[in-house]
C-alpha positions as CSV (number, residue, x, y, z in Angstrom):
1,X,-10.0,-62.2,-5.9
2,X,-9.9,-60.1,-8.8
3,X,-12.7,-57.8,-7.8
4,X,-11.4,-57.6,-4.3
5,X,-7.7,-56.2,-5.9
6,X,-9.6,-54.2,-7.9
7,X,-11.5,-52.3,-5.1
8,X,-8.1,-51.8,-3.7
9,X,-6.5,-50.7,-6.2
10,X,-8.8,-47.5,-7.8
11,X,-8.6,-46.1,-4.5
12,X,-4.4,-46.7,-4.4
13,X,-4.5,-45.0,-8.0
14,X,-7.0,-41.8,-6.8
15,X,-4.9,-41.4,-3.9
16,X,-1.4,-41.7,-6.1
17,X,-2.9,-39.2,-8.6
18,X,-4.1,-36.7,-5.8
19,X,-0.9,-36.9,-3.7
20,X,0.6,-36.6,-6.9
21,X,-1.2,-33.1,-7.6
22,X,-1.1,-32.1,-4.6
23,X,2.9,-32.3,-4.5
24,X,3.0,-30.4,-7.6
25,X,0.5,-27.9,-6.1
26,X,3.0,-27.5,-2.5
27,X,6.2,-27.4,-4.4
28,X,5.0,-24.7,-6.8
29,X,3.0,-22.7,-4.0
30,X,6.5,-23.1,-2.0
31,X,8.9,-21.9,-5.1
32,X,6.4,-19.1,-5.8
33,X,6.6,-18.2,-1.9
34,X,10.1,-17.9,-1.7
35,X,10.2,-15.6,-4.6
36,X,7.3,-13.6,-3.7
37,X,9.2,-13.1,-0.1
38,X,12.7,-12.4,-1.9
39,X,10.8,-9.7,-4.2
40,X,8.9,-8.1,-1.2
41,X,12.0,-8.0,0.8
42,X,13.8,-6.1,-1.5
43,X,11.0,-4.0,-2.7
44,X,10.3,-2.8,0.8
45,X,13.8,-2.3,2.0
46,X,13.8,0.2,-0.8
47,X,11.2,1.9,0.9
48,X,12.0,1.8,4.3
49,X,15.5,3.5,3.6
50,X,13.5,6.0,1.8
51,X,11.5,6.5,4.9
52,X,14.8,6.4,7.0
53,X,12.9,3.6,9.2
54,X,15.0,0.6,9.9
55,X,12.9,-2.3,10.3
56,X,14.2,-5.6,8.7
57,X,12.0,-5.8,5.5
58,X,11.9,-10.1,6.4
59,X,9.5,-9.3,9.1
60,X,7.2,-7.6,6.9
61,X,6.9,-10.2,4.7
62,X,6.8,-12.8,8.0
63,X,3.8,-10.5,9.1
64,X,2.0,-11.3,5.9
65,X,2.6,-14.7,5.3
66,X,1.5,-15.3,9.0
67,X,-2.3,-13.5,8.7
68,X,-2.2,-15.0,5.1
69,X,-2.1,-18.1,6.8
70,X,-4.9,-17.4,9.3
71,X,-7.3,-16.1,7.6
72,X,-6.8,-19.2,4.6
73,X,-7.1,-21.7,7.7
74,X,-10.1,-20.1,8.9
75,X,-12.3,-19.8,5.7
76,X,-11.0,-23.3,5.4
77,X,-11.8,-24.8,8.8
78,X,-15.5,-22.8,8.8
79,X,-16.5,-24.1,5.2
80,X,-15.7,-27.3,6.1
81,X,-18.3,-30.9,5.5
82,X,-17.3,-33.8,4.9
83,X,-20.8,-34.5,3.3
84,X,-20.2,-31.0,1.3
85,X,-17.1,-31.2,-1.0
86,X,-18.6,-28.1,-2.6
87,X,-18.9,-26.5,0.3
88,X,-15.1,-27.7,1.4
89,X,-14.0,-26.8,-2.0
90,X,-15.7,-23.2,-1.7
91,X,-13.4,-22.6,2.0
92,X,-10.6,-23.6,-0.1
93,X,-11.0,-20.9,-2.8
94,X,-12.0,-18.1,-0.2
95,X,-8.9,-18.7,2.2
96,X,-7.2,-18.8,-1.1
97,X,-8.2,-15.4,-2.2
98,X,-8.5,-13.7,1.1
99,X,-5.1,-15.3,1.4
100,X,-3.8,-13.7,-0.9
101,X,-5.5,-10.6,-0.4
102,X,-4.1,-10.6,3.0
103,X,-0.6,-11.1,2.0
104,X,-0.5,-7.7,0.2
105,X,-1.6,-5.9,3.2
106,X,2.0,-5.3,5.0
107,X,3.0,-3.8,1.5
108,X,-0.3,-1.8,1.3
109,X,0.3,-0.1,4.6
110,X,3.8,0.2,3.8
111,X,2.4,2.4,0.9
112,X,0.3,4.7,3.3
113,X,2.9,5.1,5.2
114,X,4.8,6.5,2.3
115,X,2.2,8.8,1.1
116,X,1.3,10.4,4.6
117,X,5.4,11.2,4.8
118,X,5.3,12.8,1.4
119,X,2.2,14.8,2.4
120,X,4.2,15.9,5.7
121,X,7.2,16.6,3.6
122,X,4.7,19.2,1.2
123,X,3.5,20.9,4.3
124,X,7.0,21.7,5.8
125,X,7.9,22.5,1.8
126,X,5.9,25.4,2.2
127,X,7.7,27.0,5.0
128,X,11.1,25.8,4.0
129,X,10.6,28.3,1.0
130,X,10.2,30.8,2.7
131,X,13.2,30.5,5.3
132,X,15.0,29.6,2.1
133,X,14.2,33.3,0.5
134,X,14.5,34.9,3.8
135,X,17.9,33.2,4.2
136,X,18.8,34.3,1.2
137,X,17.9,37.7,0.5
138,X,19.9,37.9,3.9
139,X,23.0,37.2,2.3
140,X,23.4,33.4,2.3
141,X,23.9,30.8,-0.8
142,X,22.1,28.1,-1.7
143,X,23.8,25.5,-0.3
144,X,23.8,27.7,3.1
145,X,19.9,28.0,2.4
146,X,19.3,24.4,2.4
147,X,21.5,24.1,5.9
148,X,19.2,25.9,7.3
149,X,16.5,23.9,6.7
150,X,18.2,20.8,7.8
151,X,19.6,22.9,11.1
152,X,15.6,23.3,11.8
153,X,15.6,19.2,12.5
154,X,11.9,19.2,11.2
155,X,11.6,15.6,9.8
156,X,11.1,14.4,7.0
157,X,12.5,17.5,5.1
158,X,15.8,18.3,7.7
159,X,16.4,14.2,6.8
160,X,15.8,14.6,3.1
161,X,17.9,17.6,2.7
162,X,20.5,16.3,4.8
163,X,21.1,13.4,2.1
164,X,21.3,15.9,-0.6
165,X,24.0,18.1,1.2
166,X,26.2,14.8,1.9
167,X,26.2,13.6,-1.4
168,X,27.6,16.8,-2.6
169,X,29.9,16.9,-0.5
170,X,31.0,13.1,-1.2
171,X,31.5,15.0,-4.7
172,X,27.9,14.8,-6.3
173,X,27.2,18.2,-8.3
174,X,24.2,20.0,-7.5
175,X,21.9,19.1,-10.0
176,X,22.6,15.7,-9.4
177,X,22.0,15.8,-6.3
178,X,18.6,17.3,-6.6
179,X,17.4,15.3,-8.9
180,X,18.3,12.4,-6.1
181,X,16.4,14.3,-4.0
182,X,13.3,14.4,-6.2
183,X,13.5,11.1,-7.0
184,X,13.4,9.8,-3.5
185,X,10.6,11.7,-2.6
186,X,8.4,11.8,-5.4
187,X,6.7,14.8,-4.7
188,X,5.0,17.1,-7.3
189,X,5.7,20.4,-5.6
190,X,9.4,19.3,-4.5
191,X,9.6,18.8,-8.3
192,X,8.3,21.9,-9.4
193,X,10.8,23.6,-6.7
194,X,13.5,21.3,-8.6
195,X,12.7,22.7,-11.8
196,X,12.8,26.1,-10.9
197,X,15.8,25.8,-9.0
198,X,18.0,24.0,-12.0
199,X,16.2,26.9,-14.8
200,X,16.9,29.7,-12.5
201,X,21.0,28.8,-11.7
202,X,21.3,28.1,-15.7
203,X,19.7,31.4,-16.4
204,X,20.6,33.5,-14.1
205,X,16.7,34.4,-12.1
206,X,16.2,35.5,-8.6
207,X,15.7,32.4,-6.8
208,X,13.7,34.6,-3.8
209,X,11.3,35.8,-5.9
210,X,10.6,32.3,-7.1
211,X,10.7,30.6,-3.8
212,X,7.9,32.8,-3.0
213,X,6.2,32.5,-5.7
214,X,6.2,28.8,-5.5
215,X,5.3,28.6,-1.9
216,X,2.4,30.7,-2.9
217,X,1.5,28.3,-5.5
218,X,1.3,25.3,-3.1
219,X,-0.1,26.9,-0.4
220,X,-3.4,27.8,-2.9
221,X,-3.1,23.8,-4.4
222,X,-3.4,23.0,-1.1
223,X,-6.2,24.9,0.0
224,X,-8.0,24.4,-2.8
225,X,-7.0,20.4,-1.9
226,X,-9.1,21.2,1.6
227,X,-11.6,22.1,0.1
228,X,-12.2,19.2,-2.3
229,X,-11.5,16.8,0.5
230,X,-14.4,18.7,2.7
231,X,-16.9,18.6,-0.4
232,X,-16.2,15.2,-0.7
233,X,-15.9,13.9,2.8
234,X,-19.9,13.0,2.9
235,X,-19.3,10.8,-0.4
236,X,-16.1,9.1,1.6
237,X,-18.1,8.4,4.3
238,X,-20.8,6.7,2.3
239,X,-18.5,4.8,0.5
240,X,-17.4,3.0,4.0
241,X,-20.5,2.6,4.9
242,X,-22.0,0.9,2.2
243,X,-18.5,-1.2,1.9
244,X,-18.8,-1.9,5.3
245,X,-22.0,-2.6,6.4
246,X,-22.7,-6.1,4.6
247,X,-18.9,-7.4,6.1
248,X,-20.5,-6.0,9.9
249,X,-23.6,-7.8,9.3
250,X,-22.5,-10.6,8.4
251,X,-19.6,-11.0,11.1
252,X,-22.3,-10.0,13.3
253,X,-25.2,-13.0,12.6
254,X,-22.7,-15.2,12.4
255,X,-21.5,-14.5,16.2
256,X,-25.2,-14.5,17.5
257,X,-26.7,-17.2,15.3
258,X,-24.2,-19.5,14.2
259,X,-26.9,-22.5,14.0
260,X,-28.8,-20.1,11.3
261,X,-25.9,-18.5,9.4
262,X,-23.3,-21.5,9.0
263,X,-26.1,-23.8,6.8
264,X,-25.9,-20.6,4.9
265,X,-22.4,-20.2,4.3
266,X,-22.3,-24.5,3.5
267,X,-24.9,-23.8,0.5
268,X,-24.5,-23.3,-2.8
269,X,-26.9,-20.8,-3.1
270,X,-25.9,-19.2,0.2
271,X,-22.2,-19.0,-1.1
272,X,-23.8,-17.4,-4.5
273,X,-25.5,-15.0,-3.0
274,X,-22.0,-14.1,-1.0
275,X,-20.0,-14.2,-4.0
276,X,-22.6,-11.2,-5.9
277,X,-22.6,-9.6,-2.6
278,X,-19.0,-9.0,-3.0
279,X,-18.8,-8.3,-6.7
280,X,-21.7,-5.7,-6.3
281,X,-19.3,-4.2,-3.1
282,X,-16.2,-3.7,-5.1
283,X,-18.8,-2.3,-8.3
284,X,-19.7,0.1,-5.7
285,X,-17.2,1.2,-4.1
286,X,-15.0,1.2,-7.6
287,X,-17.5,4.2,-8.6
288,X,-17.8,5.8,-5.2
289,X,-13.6,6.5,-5.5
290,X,-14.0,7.7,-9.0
291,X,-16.7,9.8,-8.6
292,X,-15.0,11.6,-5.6
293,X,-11.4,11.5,-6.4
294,X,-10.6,15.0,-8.1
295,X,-7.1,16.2,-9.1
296,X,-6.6,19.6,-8.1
């Protein structure tokens, strides 16, 4: 009778102690969630009004959670044996990190999205200084100049320069309200047309000359910037190769062959063998970016 409760019992006790973990695990995984979704929220609604896009910054984070959940269920679901818990365990720690992985992407693209407005923004710079100087050497003021520019309705730069002119006329003063402006952009050359702007009206300079002068400065960054990216597009383009390729293999073999690749992916060695595959991929493509990314 003894031996019989016993039998019964270490089994009741495992399960206890793993429910027990596995609560702990849930509740924590939910807490930190919540939080995470709270932060992201915020984080991107900052950006979006930055943008002037008006998506709800919940959906973003819904996106990620969603294909954070898919991808975790299908590393899970393909790694998988009951007569492998390595192999299970493995699935559970690649959906996890892929998870995760996944989860940042909304914000990632967010990001891009970001960065190919500020690089639109820089273009029309360029030609807003010079309707600027020609506004002014015609007669108009500053303020007038920047009208202008927003008058023109070429977004981003008509919406940026449209904030700037409300807040002063809510009362903000000029410098203030440039420095606004900088800050929500975060562009280098709107910063150096800042600067110039602030040293000229405290010193008295000739703000068409320096317009000019500026928009010829970014005009040569720039080309010189098209240039780099030509000379560099071959690297690129090995780079995404070499990232790619094993991820296209692999994706493919599996499709044709399952019955040869998924004993693969359930051994230890196969799952090795993935897990330097990877390492050596991110070495790789670490070296690739630094060897072709060049500040001009």
């Amino acid at each position: 009778m003894i031996e019989t409760y016993a039998s019964w019992l270490a089994p009741l006790l495992l399960g206890l102690a793993f429910g027990g973990v596995a609560f702990t695990f849930i509740n924590g995984l939910t807490s930190g969630a919540s939080t995470y979704a709270d932060s992201m929220s915020e984080q991107t609604s900052r950006q979006f009004e930055d943008m002037f896009l008006f998506i709800p910054a919940r959906r973003i984070s819904e996106i990620g959670w969603s294909l954070a959940v898919a991808i975790f269920l299908v590393c899970t679901v393909t790694l998988f044996d009951m007569s492998s818990p390595l192999s299970t365990l493995i699935g559970l720690i690649l959906g996890t990190v892929f998870g995760l992985i996944a989860l940042s992407l909304p914000t990632k693209v967010v990001l891009i999205m970001k960065e190919r407005r500020k690089q639109k923004f820089n273009l029309q710079l360029v030609e807003a200084l010079g309707s600027m100087s020609n506004a002014m050497r015609a007669g108009f003021s500053i303020n007038q100049a920047f009208e202008t520019i927003v008058q023109a309705g070429e977004k981003p730069i008509s919406q940026e320069f449209g904030v700037m002119l409300q807040q002063m006329r809510v009362g903000m003063n000029f410098y203030d309200a440039l420095q606004s402006l900088d800050q929500r952009v975060g562009s280098d050359d709107l910063t150096l047309v800042v600067t110039a702007v602030d040293i000229a009206r405290r010193t008295g300079g000739n703000l068409t000359e320096i317009f000019d002068k500026i928009s010829l400065t970014i005009r040569e960054r720039m080309r010189i910037e098209r240039r780099v990216q030509t000379l560099t597009a071959q690297g690129r383009l090995q780079g995404l190769i070499v990232a790619s390729m094993p991820v296209f293999l692999g994706g493919a073999m599996t499709f044709l062959k399952p019955d040869m690749m998924m004993p693969f992916f359930r051994a230890t060695s196969g799952m090795i063998c993935v897990g330097i595959t990877i390492c050596l991929i991110a070495v790789g493509w670490f070296f690739i970016k630094k060897i072709i990314k060049i500040d001009v």
